[in-house]
C-alpha positions as CSV (number, residue, x, y, z in Angstrom):
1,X,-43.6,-2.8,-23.8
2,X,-45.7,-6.1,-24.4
3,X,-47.1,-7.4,-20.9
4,X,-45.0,-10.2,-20.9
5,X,-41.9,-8.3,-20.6
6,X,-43.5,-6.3,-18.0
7,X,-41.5,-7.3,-14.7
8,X,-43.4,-8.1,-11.3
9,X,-42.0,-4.6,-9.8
10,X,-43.5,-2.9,-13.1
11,X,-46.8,-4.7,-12.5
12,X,-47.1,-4.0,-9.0
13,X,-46.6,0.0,-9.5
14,X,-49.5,-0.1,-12.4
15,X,-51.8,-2.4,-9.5
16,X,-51.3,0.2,-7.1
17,X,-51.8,3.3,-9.0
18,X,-54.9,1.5,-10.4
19,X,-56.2,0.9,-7.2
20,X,-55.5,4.8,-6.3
21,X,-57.2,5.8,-9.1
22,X,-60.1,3.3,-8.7
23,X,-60.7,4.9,-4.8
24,X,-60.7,8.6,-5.9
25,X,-63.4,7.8,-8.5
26,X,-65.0,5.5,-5.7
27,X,-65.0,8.2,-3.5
28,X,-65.9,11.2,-5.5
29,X,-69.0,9.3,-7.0
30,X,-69.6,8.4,-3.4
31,X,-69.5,11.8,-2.1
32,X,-71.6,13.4,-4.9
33,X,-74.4,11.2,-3.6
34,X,-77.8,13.2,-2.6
35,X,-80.6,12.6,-0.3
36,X,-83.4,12.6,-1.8
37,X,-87.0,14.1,-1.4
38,X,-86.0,16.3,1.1
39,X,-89.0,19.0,0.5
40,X,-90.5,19.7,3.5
41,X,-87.4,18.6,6.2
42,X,-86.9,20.7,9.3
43,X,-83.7,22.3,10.2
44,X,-83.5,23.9,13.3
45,X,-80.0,26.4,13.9
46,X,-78.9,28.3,16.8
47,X,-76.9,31.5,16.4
48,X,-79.0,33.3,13.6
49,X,-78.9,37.0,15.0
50,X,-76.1,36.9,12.5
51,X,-72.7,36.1,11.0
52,X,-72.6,32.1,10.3
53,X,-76.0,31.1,11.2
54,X,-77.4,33.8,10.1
55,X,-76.1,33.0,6.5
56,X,-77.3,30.1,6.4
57,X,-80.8,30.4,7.7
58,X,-81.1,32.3,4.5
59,X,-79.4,30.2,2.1
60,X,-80.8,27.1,3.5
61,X,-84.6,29.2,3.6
62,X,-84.0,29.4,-0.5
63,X,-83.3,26.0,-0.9
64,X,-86.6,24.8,0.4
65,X,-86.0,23.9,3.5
66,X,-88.3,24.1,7.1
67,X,-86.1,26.0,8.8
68,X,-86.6,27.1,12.7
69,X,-83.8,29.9,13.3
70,X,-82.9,30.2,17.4
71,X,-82.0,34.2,17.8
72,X,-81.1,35.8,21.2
73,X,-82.7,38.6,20.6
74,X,-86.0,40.0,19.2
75,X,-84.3,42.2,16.6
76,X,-82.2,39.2,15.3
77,X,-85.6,37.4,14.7
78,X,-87.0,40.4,13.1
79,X,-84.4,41.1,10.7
80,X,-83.9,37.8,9.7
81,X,-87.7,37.0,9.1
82,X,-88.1,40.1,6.9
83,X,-85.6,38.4,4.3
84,X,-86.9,35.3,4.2
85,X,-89.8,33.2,3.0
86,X,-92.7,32.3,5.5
87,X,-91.4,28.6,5.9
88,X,-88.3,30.0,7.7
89,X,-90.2,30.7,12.0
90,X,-87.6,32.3,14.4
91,X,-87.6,31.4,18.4
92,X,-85.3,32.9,21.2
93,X,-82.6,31.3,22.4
94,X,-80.5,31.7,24.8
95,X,-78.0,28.7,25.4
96,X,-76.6,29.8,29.2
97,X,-80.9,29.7,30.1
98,X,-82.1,25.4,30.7
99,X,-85.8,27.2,30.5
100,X,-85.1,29.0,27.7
101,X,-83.7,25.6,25.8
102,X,-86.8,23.9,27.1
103,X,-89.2,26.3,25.6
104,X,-86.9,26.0,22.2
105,X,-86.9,22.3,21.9
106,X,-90.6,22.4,22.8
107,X,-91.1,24.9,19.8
108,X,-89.3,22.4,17.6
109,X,-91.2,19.9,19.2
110,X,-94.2,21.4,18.4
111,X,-93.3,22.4,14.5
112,X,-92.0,19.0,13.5
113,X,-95.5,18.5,14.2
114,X,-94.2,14.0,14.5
115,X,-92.0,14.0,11.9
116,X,-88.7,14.2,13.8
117,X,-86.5,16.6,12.7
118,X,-83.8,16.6,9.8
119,X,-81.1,18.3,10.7
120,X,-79.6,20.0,13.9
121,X,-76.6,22.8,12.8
122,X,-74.6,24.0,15.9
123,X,-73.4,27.4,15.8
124,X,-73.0,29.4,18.9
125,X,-69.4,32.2,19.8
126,X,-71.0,33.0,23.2
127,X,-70.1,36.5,24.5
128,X,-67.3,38.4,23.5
129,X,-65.0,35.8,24.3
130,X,-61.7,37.1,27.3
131,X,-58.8,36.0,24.8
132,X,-56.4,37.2,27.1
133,X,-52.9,35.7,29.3
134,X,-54.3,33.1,31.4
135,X,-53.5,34.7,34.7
136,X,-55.4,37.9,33.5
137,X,-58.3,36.1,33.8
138,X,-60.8,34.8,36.5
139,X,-63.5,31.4,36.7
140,X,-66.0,33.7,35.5
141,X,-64.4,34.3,32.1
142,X,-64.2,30.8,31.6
143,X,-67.5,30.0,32.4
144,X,-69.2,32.6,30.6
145,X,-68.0,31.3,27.5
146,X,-68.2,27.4,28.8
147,X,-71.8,28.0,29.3
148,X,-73.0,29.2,25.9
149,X,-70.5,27.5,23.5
150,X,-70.2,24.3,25.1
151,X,-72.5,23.2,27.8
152,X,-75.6,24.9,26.2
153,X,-74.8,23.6,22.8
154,X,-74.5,20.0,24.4
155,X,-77.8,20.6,26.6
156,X,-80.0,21.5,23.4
157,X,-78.4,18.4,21.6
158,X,-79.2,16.1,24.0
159,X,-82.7,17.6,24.0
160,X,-83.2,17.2,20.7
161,X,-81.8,13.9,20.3
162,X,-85.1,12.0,20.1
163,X,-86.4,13.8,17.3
164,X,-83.4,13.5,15.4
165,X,-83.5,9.8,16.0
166,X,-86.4,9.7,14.9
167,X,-86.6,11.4,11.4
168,X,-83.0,9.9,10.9
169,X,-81.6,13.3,10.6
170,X,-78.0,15.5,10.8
171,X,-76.0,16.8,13.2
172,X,-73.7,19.8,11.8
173,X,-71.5,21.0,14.5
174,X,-69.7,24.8,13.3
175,X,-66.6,24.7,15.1
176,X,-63.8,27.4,14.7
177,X,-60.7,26.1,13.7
178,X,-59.1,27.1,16.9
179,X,-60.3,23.8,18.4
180,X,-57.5,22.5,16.8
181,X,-54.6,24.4,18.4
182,X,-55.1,26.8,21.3
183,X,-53.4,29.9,20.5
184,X,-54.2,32.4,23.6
185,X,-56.0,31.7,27.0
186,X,-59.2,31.9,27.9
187,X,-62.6,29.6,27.5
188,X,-62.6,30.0,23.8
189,X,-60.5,27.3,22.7
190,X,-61.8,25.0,25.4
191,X,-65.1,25.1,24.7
192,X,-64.2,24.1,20.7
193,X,-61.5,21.4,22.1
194,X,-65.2,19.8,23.9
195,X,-67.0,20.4,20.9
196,X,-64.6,18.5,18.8
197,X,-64.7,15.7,21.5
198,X,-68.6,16.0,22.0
199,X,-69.3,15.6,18.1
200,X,-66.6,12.4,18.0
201,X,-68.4,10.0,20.8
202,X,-71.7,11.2,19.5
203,X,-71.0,10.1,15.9
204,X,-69.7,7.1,17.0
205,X,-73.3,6.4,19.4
206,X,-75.6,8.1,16.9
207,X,-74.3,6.0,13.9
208,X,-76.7,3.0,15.2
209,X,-80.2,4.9,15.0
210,X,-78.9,6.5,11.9
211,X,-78.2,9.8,13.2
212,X,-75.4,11.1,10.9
213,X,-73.0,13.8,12.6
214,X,-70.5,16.1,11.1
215,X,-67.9,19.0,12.0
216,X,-67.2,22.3,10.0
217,X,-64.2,23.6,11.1
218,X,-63.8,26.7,9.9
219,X,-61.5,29.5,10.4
220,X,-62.0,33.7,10.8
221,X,-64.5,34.9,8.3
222,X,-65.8,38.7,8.7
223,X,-68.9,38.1,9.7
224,X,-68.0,35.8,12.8
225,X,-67.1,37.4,16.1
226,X,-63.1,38.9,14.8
227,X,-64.3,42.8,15.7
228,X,-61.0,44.3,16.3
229,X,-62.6,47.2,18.5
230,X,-64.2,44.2,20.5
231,X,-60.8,43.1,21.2
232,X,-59.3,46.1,22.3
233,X,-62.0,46.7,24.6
234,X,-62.3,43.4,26.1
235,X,-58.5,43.6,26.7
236,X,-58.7,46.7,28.4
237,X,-61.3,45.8,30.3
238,X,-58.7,42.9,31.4
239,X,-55.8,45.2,32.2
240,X,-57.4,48.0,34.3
241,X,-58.6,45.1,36.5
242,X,-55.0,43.2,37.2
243,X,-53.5,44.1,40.7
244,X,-50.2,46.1,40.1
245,X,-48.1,42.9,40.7
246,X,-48.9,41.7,37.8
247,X,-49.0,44.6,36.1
248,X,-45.6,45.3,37.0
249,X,-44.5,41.4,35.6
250,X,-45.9,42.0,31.9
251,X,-45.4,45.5,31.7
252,X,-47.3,48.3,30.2
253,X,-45.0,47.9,26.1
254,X,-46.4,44.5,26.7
255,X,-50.0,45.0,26.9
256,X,-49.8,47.8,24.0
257,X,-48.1,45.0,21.6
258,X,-50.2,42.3,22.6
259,X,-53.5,44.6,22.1
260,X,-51.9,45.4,18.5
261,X,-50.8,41.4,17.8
262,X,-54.0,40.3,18.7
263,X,-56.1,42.7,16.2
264,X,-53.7,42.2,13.8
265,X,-53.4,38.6,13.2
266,X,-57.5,38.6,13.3
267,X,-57.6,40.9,10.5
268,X,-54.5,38.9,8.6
269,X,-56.9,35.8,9.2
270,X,-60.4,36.7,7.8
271,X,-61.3,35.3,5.2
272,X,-63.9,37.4,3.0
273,X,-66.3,34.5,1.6
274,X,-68.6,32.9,3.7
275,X,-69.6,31.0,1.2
276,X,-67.4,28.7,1.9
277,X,-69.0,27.4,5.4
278,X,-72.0,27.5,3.9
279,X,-72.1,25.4,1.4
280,X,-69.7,22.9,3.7
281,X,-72.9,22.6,5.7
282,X,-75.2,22.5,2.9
283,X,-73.3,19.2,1.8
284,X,-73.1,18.0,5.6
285,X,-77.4,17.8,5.7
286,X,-77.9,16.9,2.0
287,X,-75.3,14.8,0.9
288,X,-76.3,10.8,1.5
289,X,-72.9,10.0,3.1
290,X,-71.9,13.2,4.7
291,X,-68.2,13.6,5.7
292,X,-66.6,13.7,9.0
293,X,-64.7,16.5,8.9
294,X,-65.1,19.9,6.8
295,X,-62.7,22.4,6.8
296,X,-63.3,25.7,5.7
297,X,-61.3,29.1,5.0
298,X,-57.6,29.0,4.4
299,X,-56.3,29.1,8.2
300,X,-58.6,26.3,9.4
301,X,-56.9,24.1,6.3
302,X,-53.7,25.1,6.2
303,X,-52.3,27.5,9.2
304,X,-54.3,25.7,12.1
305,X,-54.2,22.0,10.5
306,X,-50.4,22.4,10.4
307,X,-49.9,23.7,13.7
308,X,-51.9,20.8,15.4
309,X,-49.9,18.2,13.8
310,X,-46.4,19.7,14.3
311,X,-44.8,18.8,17.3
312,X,-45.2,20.5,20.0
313,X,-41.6,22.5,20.5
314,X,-42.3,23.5,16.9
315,X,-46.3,25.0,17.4
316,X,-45.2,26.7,20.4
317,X,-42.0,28.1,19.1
318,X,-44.0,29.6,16.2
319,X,-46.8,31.1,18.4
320,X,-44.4,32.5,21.2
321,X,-43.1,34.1,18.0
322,X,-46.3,36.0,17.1
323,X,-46.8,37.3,20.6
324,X,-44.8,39.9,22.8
325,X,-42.9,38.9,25.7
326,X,-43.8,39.9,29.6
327,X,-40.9,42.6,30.9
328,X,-40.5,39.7,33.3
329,X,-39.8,37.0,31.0
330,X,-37.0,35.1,31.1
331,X,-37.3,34.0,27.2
332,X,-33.9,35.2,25.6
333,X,-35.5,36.4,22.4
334,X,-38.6,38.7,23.1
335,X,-40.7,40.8,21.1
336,X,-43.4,40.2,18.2
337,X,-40.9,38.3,15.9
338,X,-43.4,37.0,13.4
339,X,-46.9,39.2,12.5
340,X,-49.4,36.5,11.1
């Protein structure tokens, strides 16, 4: 067909698929982009006794980077420094302590040695976090969780901000996917619903000093906090405190299958490769126009996406599903009807 027996409908459909195809090159190019020179840049991550942060204090120790790894304990630090390079220094950290995130940020402080520092990674599951029915639980549980995940994460941020400003640096907030759709009670989804909303205002503020900030959400991965025994006991623990009202109301069947749904849809969840978070942060500190959103593992991009942008009637018809129901319920269908 000779263009001038193309019609204007024809000619539209070829502009728009041009301009499609002219974006997706735009923003691939765009997103291959690297920072450069960045020899010598500090990094500074909390969480490094192991699983996610630990990971990548290693990985990010190979690539060349300064990196200052915040452990809560002694034999974290030790581990960790005995598999890595003498750029990589440790500190102690613990996030529910304000002295003991002064003495950190004064360490960084004090390592940066003026130069500000580069990047800021965020990666903190708290204690064994009470997943449990909400009226199982007490203010404590909450707040035991609320002080490490959230408010400490926040405190060291705000801390830190100054010398983030001033070497222009990253923010990489890890943030389970869970943040996107509460599945069972307890602090542990709220404190990644206020990281979410913590890292969105301060993108939006740091974007003027040139502060870039990112999330990862990612979903289950074996070396995170999914310890199956860890949930059994921490439900236990739970049950054999209730008064027997309660008891009575969800019924002992009910805390054997809930026990039993809980492990199992962690296990069904995990996801092997841990790569995958990693180098999802890697691109979030190197990359000269990081994204805004990472998503990493195939729960947090699929199975968790979908559920927060369902309606609601439909997210809560399919997670009632995966969970047994109280002997005093008054839901007509009960039982574990779906095992994810």
């Amino acid at each position: 067909m000779s263009p001038q027996n193309l019609s204007l409908s024809d000619s539209l459909h070829i502009a728009i698929l041009a301009s499609i195809i002219s974006l997706i090159i735009y923003w691939l190019v765009r997103d291959s982009r690297r920072v450069g020179n960045l020899s010598g840049k500090h990094i500074f991550i909390t969480g490094c006794d192991t699983g996610l942060g630990n990971s990548l204090a290693k990985w990010l120790d190979k690539r060349g980077f300064c990196v200052i790894a915040a452990c809560a304990t002694e034999k974290g630090s030790q581990e960790l420094q005995s598999c890595s390079s003498l750029l990589l220094k440790t500190v102690n950290l613990n996030l529910a302590d304000s002295n003991s995130i002064a003495r950190a940020v004064l360490f960084v402080t004090e390592e940066t040695a003026g130069k500000g520092l580069f990047g800021l990674v965020s990666n903190a599951e708290g204690p064994a976090a009470a997943a449990a029915p909400t009226d199982w639980l007490k203010t404590e549980d909450f707040r035991s969780v609320l002080d490490v995940s959230l408010l400490g994460l926040i405190e060291i941020t705000l801390k830190l901000l100054p010398l983030l400003k001033k070497a222009e640096g990253r923010v990489v907030n890890l943030i389970n996917a869970r943040g996107l759709m509460a599945f069972v009670g307890g602090g542990y989804s709220l404190s990644k619903w206020g990281m979410e909303a913590f890292s969105d205002t301060l993108r939006r503020e740091m974007q003027h000093f040139g502060v870039k900030v990112s999330i990862v959400e990612h979903g289950f991965f074996k070396a995170g906090v999914v310890n199956s025994d860890v949930i059994k006991r921490n439900l236990l623990r739970l049950w054999n405190r209730l008064t027997p009202e309660i008891k009575d109301s969800y019924g002992e069947k009910y805390f054997v299958e809930y026990t039993k749904a809980q492990r199992s849809s962690v296990k069904r969840l995990c996801d092997s490769d841990i790569s995958k978070v990693v180098k999802c942060t890697e691109h979030a500190l190197i990359a000269k126009y990081p994204r805004t959103r990472y998503r990493a593992g195939w729960d947090a991009k699929f199975f968790w996406l979908f559920l927060s942008y369902a309606p609601s009637c439909l997210s809560d018809m399919l997670l009632c599903m995966t969970l047994p129901a109280p002997a005093a319920s008054k839901r007509t269908v009960p039982g574990v009807l779906i095992n994810i």
